[in-house]
N, C-alpha and C positions, 0 to 999 in steps of 0.2 A: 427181886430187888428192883425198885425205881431207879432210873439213871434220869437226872436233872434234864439231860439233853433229850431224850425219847418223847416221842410226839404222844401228844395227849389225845387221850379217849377223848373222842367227840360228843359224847351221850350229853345232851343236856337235860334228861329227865323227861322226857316226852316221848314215852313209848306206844307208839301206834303203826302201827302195818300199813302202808298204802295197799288195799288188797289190788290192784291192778299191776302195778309197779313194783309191787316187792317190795320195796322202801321203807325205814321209818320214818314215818314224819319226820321227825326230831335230829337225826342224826345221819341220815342220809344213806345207811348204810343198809346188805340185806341183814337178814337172820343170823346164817352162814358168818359174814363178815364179824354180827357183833360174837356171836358166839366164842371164832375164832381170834378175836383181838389181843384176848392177853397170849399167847402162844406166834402169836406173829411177830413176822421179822419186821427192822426197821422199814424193811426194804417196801416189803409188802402194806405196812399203814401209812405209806407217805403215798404208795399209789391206790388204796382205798382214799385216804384224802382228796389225792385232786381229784377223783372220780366226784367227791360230795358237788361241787357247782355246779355242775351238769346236771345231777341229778336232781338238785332244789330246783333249779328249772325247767324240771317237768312238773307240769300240774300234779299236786300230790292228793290220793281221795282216802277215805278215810270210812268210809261208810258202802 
């Protein structure tokens, strides 16, 4: 069940692998992380979150 207050999947539809970084482009998160998303605790997506700004500013590759 959705709860109003739960932090929202970050996915914006742009799914691509930083091969270097592990990253997806798109949402910032690894494999692992998106994998594991619906099964995690508040706890644990609010510190995937703050990790996402750090990690958008690493140069993300793609190719």
């Amino acid at each position: 069940m959705h709860h109003p207050d739960a932090l929202a999947n970050p996915c914006i539809n742009i799914c691509r692998m930083d091969l270097a970084n592990r990253y997806c482009q798109g949402c910032a998160r690894t494999r692992l992380e998106i994998g594991r998303w619906a099964r995690m605790s508040e706890a644990e997506r609010a510190q995937v979150l703050a990790a996402v700004p750090a990690r958008r500013a690493i140069k993300i590759h793609t190719t």
